[in-house]
N, C-alpha and C positions, 0 to 999 in steps of 0.2 A: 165890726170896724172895717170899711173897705179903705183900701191902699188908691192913692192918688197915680194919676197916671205917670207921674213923674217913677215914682217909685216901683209902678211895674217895669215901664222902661229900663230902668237901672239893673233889678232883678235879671231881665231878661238880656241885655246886654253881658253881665256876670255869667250866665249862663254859657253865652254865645260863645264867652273867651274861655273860658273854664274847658268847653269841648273841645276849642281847640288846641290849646293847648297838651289836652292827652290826647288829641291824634297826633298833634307834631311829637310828641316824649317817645310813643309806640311805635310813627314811622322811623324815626330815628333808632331805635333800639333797633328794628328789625334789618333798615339798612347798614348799621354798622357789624351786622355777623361777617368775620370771614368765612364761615362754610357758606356755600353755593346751594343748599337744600333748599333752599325758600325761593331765587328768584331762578333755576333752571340752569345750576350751573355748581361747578365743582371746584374745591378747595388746592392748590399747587403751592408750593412754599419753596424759597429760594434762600441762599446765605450768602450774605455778600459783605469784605470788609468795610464799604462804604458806599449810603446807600443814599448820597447827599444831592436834596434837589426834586427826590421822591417824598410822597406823601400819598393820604389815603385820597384813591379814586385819582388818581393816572393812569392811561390809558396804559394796557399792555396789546401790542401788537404782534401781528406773524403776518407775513406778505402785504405789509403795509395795509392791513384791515384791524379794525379793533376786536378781539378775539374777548378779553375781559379787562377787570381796573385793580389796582393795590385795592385789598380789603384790611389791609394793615403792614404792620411794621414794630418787630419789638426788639429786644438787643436781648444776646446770648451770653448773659454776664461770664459763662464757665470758660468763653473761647473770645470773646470780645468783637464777636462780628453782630450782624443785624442780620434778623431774616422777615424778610417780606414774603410776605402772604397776599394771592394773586387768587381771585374766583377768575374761572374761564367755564366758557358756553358750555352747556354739555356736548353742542352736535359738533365741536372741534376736539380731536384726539390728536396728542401732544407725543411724537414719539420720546419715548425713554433715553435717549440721546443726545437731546434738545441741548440749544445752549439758553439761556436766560440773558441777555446782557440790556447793561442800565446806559443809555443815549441820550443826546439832547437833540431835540429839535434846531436847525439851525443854527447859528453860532451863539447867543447868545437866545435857548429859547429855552422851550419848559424839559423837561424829563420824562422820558418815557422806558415803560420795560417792552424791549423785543426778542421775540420767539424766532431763534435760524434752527427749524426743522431739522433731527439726524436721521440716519437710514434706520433705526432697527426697527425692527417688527412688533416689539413690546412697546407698549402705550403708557404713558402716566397714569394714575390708577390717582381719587382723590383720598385728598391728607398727602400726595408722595411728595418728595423736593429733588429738583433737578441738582441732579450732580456736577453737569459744568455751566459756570456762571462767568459772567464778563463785568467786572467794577465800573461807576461810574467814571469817566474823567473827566477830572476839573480843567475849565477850563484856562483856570489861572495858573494852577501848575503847570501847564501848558505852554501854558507863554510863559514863566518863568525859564522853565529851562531853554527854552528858547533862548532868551536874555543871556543866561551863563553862557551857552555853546558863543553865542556870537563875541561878549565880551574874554572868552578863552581864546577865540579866532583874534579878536584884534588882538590881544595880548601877546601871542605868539607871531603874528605879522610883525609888531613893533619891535621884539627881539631879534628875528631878520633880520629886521631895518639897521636895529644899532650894529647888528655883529658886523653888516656889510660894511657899512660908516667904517669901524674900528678897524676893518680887514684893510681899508681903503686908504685910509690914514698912516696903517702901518707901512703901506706899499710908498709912499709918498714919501714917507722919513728913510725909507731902507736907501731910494733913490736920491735923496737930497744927500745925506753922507756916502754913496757911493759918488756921487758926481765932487766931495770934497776932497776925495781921495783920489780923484783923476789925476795919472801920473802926468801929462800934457798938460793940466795947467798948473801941478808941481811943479812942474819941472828942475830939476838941477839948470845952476848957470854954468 
């Protein structure tokens, strides 16, 4: 029984998705490790209580060049922080001093992890996690306190305002019953 060309088509179409499909499953698997052994590059982990804004594969930078990207992100139920996982180059070595801190691009832009270089001599070794980190800030928190400071300011101007009034007021009345009591236009006849 030979098969109609329709039906090798189909066969061979199946085939074609079928492949692709496990290469997409396999590159995906391989691109989501965070250790660095596979594309030339090494695993560094950070702890930060809030790592909002981040997500996997943001650019992590040091001298404003891209150094490596978040290779994840998972939360530390025993402490309640998050610690992200960063692959970086191999031919970049990260002094043990480092600060890790979470930034936004422009005022309202994406997020990014940046590397401010310390002096010491010892290097991050991979698997290590940097000891000082810098938190995301939001930028609505931001401008909220922003908001309080300024409506604390008015607030505190406006009670100025009245005490002056009040003080102003009170100088007005002390002089109105001083001038009733002037003995000249008392006078005795």
């Amino acid at each position: 029984m030979e098969r109609s060309f329709s039906e090798k088509h189909q066969i061979f179409v199946g085939a074609a998705v079928f492949l692709a499909l496990t290469y997409l499953i396999i590159y995906g698997y391989i691109s989501d490790r965070p250790s660095g052994d596979v594309d030339g590059s090494y695993a560094l982990e950070a702890e930060f209580d809030s790592v909002a804004g981040i997500s996997m594969g943001s650019p992590v930078l040091m001298a404003g060049l891209e150094i490596g990207k978040v290779a994840g992100v998972r939360l530390d139920v025993e402490r309640n922080t998050a610690i992200l996982q960063m692959s970086i180059q191999d031919e970049v070595e990260i002094p043990y001093d480092s600060v890790a801190k979470i930034l936004t691009q422009g005022v309202l832009g994406s997020k990014y992890i940046k590397i401010s270089p310390g002096g010491a001599f010892e290097m991050l070794q991979d698997g290590e996690e940097f000891e000082y980190v810098q938190d995301s800030i939001l930028f609505q928190e931001l401008l909220q306190k922003v908001i309080v400071s300024a409506e604390a300011k008015r607030a505190a101007e406006q009670a100025e305002r009245k005490a002056g009034e009040r003080k102003a007021g009170e100088q007005v009345d002390k002089s109105e019953n001083q001038a009733g009591e002037d003995p000249a236009v008392s006078g005795s006849d």
